[in-house]
Structures are given as C-alpha cells and as structure tokens.
C-alpha positions in Angstrom: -8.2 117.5 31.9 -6.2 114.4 32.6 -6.8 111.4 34.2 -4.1 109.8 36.3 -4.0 105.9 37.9 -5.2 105.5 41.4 -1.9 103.3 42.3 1.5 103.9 41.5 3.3 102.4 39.5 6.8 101.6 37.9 5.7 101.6 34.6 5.6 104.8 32.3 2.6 105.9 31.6 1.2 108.8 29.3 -1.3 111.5 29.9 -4.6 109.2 29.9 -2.6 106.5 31.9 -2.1 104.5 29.5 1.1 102.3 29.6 3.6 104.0 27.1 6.2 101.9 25.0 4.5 98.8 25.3 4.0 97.8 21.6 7.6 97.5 19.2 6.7 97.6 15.6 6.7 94.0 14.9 3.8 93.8 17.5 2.0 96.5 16.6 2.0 94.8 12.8 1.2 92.0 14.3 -2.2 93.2 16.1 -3.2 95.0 12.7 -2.9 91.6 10.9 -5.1 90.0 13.7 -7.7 92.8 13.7 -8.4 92.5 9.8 -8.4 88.6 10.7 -7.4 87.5 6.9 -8.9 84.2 7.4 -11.9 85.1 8.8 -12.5 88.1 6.6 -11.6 86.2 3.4 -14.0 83.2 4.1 -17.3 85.6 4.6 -16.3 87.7 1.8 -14.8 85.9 -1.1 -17.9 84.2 -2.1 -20.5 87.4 -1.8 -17.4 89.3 -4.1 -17.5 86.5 -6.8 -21.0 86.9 -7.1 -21.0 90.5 -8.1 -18.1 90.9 -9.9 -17.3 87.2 -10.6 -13.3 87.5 -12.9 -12.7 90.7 -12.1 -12.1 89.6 -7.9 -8.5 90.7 -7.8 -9.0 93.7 -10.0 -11.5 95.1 -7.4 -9.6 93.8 -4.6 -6.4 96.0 -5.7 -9.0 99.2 -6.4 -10.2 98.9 -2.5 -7.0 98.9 -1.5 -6.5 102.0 -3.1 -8.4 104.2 -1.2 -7.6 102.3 2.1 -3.4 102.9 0.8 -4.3 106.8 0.2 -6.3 106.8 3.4 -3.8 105.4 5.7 -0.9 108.1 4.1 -2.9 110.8 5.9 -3.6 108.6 9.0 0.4 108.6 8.9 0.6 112.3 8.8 -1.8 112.5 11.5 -0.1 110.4 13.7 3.3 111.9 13.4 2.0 115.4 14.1 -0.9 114.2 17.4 -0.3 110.3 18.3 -3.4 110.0 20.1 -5.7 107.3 21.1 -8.5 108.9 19.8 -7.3 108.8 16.0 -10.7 109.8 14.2 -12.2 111.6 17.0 -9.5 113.8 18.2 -8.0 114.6 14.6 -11.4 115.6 13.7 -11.9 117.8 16.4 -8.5 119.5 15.6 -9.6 119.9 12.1 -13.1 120.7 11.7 -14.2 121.5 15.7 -16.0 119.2 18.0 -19.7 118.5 16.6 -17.7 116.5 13.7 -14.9 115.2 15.3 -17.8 113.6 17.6 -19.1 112.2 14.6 -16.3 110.7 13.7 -15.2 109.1 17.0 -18.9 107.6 17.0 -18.2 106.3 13.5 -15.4 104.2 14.5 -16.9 103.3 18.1 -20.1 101.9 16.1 -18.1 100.3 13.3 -15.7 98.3 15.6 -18.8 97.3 17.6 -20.7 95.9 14.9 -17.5 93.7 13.6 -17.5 92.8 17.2 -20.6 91.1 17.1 -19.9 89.5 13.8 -16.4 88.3 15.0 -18.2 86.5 17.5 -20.4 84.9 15.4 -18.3 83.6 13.2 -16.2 82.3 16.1 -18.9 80.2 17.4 -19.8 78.9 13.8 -16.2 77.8 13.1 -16.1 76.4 17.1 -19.0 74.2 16.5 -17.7 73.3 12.8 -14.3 72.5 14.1 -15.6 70.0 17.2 -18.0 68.3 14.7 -15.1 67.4 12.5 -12.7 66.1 15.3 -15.7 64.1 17.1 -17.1 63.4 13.0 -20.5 64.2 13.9 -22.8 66.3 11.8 -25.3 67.4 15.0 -22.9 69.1 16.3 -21.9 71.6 13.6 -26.1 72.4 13.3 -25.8 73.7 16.9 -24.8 76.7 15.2 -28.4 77.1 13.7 -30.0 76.8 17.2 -30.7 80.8 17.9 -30.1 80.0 22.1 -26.8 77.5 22.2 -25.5 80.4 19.5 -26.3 83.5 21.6 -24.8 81.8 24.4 -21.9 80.7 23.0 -21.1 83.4 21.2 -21.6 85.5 25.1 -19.1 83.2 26.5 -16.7 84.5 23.2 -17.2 87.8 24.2 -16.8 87.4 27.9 -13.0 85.6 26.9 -12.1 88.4 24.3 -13.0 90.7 26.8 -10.8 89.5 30.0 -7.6 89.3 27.3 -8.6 92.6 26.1 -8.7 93.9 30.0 -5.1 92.9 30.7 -2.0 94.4 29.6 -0.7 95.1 26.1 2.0 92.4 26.6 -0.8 89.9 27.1 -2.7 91.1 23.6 0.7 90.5 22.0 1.7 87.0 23.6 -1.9 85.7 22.3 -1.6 87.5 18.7 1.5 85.9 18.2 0.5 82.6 18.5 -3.1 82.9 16.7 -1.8 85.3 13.9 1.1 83.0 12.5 -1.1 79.9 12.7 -3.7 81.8 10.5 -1.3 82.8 8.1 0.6 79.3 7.6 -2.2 77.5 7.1 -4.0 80.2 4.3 -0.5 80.6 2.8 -0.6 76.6 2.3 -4.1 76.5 1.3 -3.7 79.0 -1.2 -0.6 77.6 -2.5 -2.4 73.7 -2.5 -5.0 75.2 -4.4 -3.0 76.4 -7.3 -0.8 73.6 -7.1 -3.7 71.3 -7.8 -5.1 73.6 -10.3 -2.2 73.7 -12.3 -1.9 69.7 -12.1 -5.4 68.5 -13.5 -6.8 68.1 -10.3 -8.9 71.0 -9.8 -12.8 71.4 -9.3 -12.9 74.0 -12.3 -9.8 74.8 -13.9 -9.7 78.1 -14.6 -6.1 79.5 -15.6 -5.4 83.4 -14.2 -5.5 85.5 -16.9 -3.9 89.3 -16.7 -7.7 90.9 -17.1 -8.7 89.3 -13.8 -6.5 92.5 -12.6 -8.8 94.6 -14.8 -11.4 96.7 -12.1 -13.7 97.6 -15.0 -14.5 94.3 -16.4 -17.5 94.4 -14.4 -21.2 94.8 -15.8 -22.4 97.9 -14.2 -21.1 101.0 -11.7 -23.3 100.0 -8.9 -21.7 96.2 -9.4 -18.5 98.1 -9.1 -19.4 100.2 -6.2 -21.3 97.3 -4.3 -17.4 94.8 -5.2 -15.6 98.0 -3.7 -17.7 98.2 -0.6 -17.3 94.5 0.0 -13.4 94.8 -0.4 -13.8 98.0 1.8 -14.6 95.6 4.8 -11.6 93.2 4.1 -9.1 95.6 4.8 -11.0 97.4 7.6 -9.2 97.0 10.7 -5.8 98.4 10.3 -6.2 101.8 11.8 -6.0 100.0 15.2 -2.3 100.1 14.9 -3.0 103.7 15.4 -5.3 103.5 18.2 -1.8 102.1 19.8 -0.3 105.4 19.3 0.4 106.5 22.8 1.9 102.8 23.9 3.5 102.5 21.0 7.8 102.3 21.2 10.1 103.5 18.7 8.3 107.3 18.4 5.9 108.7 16.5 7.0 107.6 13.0 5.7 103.7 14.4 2.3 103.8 14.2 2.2 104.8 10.4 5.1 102.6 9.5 2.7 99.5 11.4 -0.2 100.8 9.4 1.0 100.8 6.0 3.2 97.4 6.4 -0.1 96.0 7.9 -2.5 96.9 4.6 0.5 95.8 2.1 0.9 92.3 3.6 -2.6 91.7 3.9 -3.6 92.5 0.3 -0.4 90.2 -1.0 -2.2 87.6 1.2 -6.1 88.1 -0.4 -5.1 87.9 -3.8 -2.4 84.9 -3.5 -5.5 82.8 -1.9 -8.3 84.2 -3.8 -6.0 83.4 -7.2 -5.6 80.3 -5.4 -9.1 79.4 -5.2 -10.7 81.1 -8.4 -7.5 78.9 -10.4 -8.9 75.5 -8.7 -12.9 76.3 -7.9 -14.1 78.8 -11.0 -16.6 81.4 -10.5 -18.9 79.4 -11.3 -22.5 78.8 -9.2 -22.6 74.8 -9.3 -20.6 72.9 -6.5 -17.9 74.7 -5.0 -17.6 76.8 -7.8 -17.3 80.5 -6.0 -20.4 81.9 -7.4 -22.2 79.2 -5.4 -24.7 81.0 -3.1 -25.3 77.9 -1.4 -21.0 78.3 -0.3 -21.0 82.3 0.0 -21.1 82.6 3.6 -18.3 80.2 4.4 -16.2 79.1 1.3 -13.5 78.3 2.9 -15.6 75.6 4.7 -16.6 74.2 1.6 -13.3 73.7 -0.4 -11.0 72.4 3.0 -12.1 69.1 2.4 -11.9 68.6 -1.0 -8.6 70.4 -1.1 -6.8 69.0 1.9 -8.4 65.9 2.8 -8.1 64.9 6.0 -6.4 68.0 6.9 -9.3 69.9 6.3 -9.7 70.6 10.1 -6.9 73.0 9.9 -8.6 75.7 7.8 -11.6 75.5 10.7 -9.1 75.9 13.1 -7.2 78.8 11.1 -11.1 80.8 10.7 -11.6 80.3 14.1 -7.9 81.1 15.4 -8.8 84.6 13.2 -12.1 84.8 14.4 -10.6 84.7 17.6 -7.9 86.9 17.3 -9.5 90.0 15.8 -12.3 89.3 18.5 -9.8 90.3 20.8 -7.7 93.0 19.2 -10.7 95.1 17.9 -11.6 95.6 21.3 -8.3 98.2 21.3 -10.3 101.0 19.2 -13.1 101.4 20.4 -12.1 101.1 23.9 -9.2 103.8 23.3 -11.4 105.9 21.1 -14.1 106.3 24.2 -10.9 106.5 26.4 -10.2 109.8 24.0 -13.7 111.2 24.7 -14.4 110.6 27.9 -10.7 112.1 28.7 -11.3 115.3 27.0 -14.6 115.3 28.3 -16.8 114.9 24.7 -19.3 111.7 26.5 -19.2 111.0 30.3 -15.8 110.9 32.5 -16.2 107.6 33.2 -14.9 106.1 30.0 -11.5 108.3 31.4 -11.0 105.4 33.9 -7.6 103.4 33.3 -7.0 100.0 35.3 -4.3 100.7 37.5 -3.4 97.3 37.2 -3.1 96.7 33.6 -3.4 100.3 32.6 -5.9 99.8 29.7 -9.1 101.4 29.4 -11.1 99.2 31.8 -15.1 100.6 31.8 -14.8 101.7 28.0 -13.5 97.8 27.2 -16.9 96.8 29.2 -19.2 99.0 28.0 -17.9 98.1 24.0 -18.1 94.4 25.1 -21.8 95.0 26.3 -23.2 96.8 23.3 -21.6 94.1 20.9 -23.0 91.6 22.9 -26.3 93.1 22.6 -26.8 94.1 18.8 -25.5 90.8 17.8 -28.0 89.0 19.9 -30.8 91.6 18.2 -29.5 90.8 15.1 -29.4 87.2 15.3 -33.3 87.1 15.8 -33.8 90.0 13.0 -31.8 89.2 10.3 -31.9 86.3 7.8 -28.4 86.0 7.6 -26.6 88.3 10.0 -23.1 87.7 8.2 -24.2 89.2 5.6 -26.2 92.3 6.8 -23.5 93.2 9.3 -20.6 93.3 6.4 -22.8 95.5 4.3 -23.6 97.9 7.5 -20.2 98.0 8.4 -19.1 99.1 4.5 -21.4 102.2 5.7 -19.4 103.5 8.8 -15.9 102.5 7.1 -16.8 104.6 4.6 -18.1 107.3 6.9 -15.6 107.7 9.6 -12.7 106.7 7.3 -13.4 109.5 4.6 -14.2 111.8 7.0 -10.8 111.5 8.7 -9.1 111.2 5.2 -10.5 114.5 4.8 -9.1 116.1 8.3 -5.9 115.4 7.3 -6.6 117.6 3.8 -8.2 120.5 6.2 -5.9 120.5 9.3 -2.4 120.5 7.3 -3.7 123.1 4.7 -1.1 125.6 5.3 1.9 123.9 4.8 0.1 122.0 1.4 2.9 123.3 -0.9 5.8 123.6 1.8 7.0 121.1 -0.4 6.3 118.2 -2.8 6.1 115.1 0.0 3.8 117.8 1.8 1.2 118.1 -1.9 1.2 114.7 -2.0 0.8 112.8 1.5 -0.8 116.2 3.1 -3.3 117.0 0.3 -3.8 114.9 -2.9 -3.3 111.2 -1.9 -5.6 112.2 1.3 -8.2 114.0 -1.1 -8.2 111.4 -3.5 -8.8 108.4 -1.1 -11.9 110.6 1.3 -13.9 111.3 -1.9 -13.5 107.6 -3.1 -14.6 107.0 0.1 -17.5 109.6 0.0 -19.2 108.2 -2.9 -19.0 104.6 -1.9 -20.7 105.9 1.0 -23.8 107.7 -0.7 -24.0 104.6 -3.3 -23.9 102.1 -0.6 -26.9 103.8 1.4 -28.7 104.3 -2.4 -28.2 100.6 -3.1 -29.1 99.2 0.3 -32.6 100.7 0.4 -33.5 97.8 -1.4 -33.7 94.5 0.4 -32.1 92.8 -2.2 -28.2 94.7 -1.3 -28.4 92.5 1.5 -29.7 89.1 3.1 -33.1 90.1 2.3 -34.3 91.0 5.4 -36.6 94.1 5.4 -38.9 96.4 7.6 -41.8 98.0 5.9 -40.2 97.2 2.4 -36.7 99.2 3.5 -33.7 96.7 3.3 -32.2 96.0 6.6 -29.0 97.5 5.5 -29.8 101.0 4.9 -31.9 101.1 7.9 -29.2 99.9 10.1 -27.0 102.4 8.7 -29.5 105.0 9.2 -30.2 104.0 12.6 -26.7 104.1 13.6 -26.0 107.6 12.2 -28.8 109.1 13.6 -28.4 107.5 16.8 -25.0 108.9 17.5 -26.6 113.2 16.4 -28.6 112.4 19.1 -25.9 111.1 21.7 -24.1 113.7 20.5 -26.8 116.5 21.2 -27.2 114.7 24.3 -23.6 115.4 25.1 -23.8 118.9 24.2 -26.5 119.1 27.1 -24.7 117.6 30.0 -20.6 118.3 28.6 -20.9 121.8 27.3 -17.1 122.7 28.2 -15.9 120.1 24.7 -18.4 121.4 22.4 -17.5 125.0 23.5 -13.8 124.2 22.6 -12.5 124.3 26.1 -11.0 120.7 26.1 -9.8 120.0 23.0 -8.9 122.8 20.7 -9.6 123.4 17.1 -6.9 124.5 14.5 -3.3 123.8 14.9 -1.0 123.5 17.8 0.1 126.7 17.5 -3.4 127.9 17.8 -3.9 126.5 21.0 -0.9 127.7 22.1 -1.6 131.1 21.0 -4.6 130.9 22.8 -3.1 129.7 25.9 -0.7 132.5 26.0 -4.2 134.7 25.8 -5.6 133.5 28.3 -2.1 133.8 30.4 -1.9 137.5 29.6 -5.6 138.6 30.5 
C-alpha cells in the first residue's frame, strides 16, 4: 500500500513520497534544537520548577533527562532497524500489533498538537511584548490579555508556521538556521551576564551554587518530585522529531539516532548553564524577581531582561519569540509525518497518505494538525485561567504516555537477540526498560495529582482539575477514533498492512502467502 506523487519528479523520493536525503546531520540537530525551543520552553518552565522544588532545579533537571537519555537509546535502536516516519505508531505496531501501536501514534499526534497551540500562544505574547518595548508603550503589550486580538493573532501564527511547514525540507532548514542560532546566542549571553553579575555584587539575590543544588532528593515530598520531573519531562519534549525525519534523512540509518541524542545533550548543557545563571543572580525566592515569584512564573525571562541587560533587554523578547517561532514551525514535522504513517498503511483515512508533489511533504495531514491546534487553543483560551500552564501539565500526560509506551516497544520487539551481546542488554533491554517505567509512573502520578485543581492553573469542572480531565479527554478520545477506525479500515487492525513481529516474520509470511 504505497502512495506515489502525482508529478514526476527529479528528486528521490521514498515509499510515502517523501523527499529522501534532504536533511544532513547538522540540520537535522538543528530542527531538534528548534522543536524543544530552549528559550521558549525555559521561560514558561523555570519559574513553575522553582516553585516545587525550589534548590534542587538542576538536580531534577539532570533526573528528567534521564529517562528522556534512556528513552532516546531505544528510539536509536528503533530507527536503525525501521527508519520510518511514523516512529511511535509504526514501531508499536511492529511490537505489540495494531490496537497499541494506534495508541501510540495518537499519543504523539495529540501531544504535538497541544504544544502547537501553546507555541502559538506564547508567540503572540512575546510579539506584542516585543513591539511594546521598541514603540515603549505599555498598551500594547496588554493586547495580549484581550481574548479576540489574541485568538487572532495567534491564527495568523499558525497560518505562517503552516505555509513554511508546507514547503520543502530545505526551506524548514534555511529558517531554523537563522532563528535557532539567534536563540541560543542571546540565552548563552544572558545566562553567562547573569552569573557574571552574580558573582560581582550586583545581583538581585545572591545566591552562590552549591554542589547539593545537583542533589534530586533534596525535595520535600515524592509527589513534589514527581510533579519537578513532569515539569522537566516537557522541557526536553521535542527531540524525537529528529526521528520523524527518518526517511529524508542523509547519511543512513545511523543519522537519526546520532541527531537525537546530540540534540537532548546540548539542550540540557544549555538549561542548567542559564537556570545556574539565573537561580546564582535572582534566588528562589518569592519577592521581586526572585524565581519563586508566582507573580514572574509564567514568563521569567520577561521579568529579569531588564534588570539584567538594560537596554538590551529587547533581545531576550526577541530570542522567546524567535523560539516560539521556530518550534511553531518544526513541530508541525511529527505530527504531520506520524498521520502520513497512518493514513499510508491505512490505520485512519487515505487521505492523510497525500504527498505535495511540489514540495513532497505531507500536505492534508500538515492542514488538518494546523486546524486542530488552532482550534483547542482557541477553546482553551476561553476555558482556562492560565492556558500556559494547563497545556504544559497536559502535555507531561501524553509525553509520558506515548514516550514510555514506545520505550517499551523497543524492550518487546528486540527480545530475541536481548543477550546477543552486551551493547544488545543494554541499549535493547535495560536502558529501554529503565527509562518506560520511569516514564510509567510519572504517568499514573501525574493523572493522581492533577485530579485536583490545584496541579494546575486552577481551573476546574465539577471540582475535577482541568488537567486530569484534559488528559482523560484526550485518551479516551483517540479509543474511540481508534474503534472508529477499526469500523471503516478493518484491513490494519487485521494485520494486513503493517505486520506485527519482526521482519523476518513478515517475510515468512509473505513467502506463505506466495506458496498457497
């Protein structure tokens, strides 16, 4: 079942007709990078970390990285043995059959979709933050507040992102490029300002690093732990899309991994050099711009530019929203080449199998992602008291979900060869294992702790936080897509498109089918 382009073309293209060898290594780092959005990420969720574990930032930081380090080792296994665009969905169908492989593809469809929508938001905050500084009027940055001029402008976001998103990998790359290194010049220099100042008497609240802020335990209580972890889960989410690039990826099958793990590595050295940074000049305090301050949680970057750089403070609202921007676009890669995946092996309808064959990217999924993100953040916007917050704390859910669960494939699919030899027990089996069950319990001690309005922004329905029943709406919407699936595509669910069990298997059943 393969879909091929409607016009012909030079260019190489695989089985799905997408454009093979269009992403080098460099590039395909370079996309992770912007997909995580550092700036971004680090601004929403410095502050809300401080708060619950306050000292003990960097320790938790390095403990979430963990899981996401063990994860992405069988990610790079996965990808070396089936580069495919559909990652989650089509290594869980290979391991554990099609009802939770589907699940899986819908976690990461879901989860990309709701960072969409918070992207966006956070792009139109940091626009309307960044013009009221240049034109030094304080109106403007409130336009932000105003529900209509922010659902619209944050439309007109997504309506950019998307075009980009619709051309050619080449184009992705040119405008990562550009956005990604002016992110990361300006936070390695705010970072470094911060402890410079620190360090030289002129900081807001001196606090000198101390080797127990490395210690993940110092923390008060296990669900204070688990609720740091999940917050540090969501500020490394992003760098599986490296993966997602697997089929127009140069340089072999050994790229995507290589782009995945260089990707998680030079993000974390970039969170804790500016969260040491800005705990060393601001405190942990919750007075001022001390980093305990709920008043500064949602944007704390915002609040210590100016007193840190002056007059230059314009350039950490332009880095957010150059991040903001950035990620915007790249997310759109998974779950566009995720539903690509499905709709070519026919799991949802064969209309999310349609390839430009101009650009040769994955035109009606990219429209239909763009669509839905639009939509839930526009619902969101009106339900939620702080949708920042509630969409971070919902998206902890479905990393969790989709990412242990795909940890876990890697455990089940390569489980005859487990002791073929030591780098086989380790990367195949225990680093895998280790990281999904992490992952698991994160999972069932996020939705435990987010039944109560108080795990989030506040926001409620019927006394049930907002969190947990976002997460529970979004899990049970995709059993019943699923089911609905199983109605009108019987052929995937009946194994018939995309074949459980190893290569071999499918092979030996293809030979089978040959002989009778």
């Amino acid at each position: 079942m393969t879909h091929t382009p409607t016009v012909a073309s030079e260019r190489e293209t695989g089985a799905k007709g997408l454009s093979t060898n269009a992403v080098g290594l460099l590039g395909a780092v370079i996309i992770g990078i912007s997909c995580i959005a550092p700036a971004y990420t680090l601004t929403g969720a410095l502050g809300p970390t401080v708060a619950a574990v306050g000292t003990a930032l960097p320790g938790i930081f390095l403990v979430g990285f963990i899981p996401m380090l063990l994860t992405a080792f069988g990610y790079k296994e996965l990808v070396t043995s089936m580069p495919d665009s559909g990652t989650s969905f089509t290594w869980g169908v290979r391991a554990f059959g099609p009802w939770i492989g589907w699940m899986s593809g819908w976690g990461l469809v879901i989860a990309t979709i709701v960072v969409l929508s918070n992207l966006a938001g956070i792009a139109v905050d940091f626009f309307y933050l960044a013009v009221a500084q240049v034109f030094n009027q304080e109106w403007i940055a409130a336009l932000k507040d105003n529900v209509a001029v922010n659902v619209i402008t944050c439309l007109a976001f997504m309506a950019v992102a998307t075009a980009i998103s619709y051309r050619d990998m080449q184009t992705t790359q040119r405008f990562q490029y550009i956005l990604v290194t002016f992110q990361l010049i300006i936070m390695v220099g705010f970072g470094g300002v911060m402890m410079w100042q620190a360090y030289n008497g002129s900081g807001f609240n001196f606090t000198p690093i101390e080797l127990s802020w490395f210690n993940p335990f110092n923390v008060d209580s296990f669900g204070t732990f688990a609720a740091g972890i999940s917050l540090s889960l969501f500020i490394f989410w992003g760098w599986d899309v490296t993966l997602t690039m697997s089929e127009e990826t140069k340089g072999g099958r050994s790229t995507p991994g290589k782009a995945a793990t260089l990707t998680i590595i030079a993000v974390v050295s970039i969170y804790l050099f500016v969260s040491l940074g800005a705990m060393s000049y601001a405190g942990v305090g919750d007075e001022g711009i001390g980093l305990g301050n709920p008043a500064i949680q949602e944007n704390v970057f915002f609040a210590l530019a100016t007193p840190v750089l002056g007059t230059g403070a314009i350039l950490m609202s332009l880095a957010v929203l150059s991040s903001s921007a950035a990620s915007l676009q790249s997310t759109f890669v998974s779950p566009a080449r995720t539903l690509l995946a499905m709709g070519h092996y026919g799991a949802i309808s064969p209309k999310f199998a349609r390839v430009s064959p101009r650009f040769f990217t994955p035109s009606y999924a990219t429209f239909v992602s763009a669509i839905v993100a639009s939509v839930f953040y526009a619902v969101m916007r009106v339900l939620s008291e702080n949708v920042l917050w509630d969409t971070i704390a919902t998206l902890g859910i479905m990393i969790a979900f989709y990412y242990g669960l795909t940890a876990f494939a890697c455990v089940w699919y390569f489980r005859k060869q487990w002791f073929a030899s030591a780098r086989n027990f380790f990367f195949q089996f225990l680093f895998p294992l280790i990281g999904g069950i992490i992952l698991f319990i994160l999972l069932v001690q996020t939705m435990v702790e987010s039944i109560d309005p108080a795990f989030g922004s506040g926001s409620q329905i019927g006394g049930i936080g907002l969190v947990f029943i976002l997460g529970m709406l979004m899990l049970g919407a995709g059993v019943v897509l699923m089911f609905y699936c199983y109605i009108r595509f019987p052929d995937f669910f009946k194994g018939k498109t995309l074949v459980k069990g190893l290569p071999e298997d499918e092979n030996a059943g293809l030979a089978k089918e040959l002989a009778e």
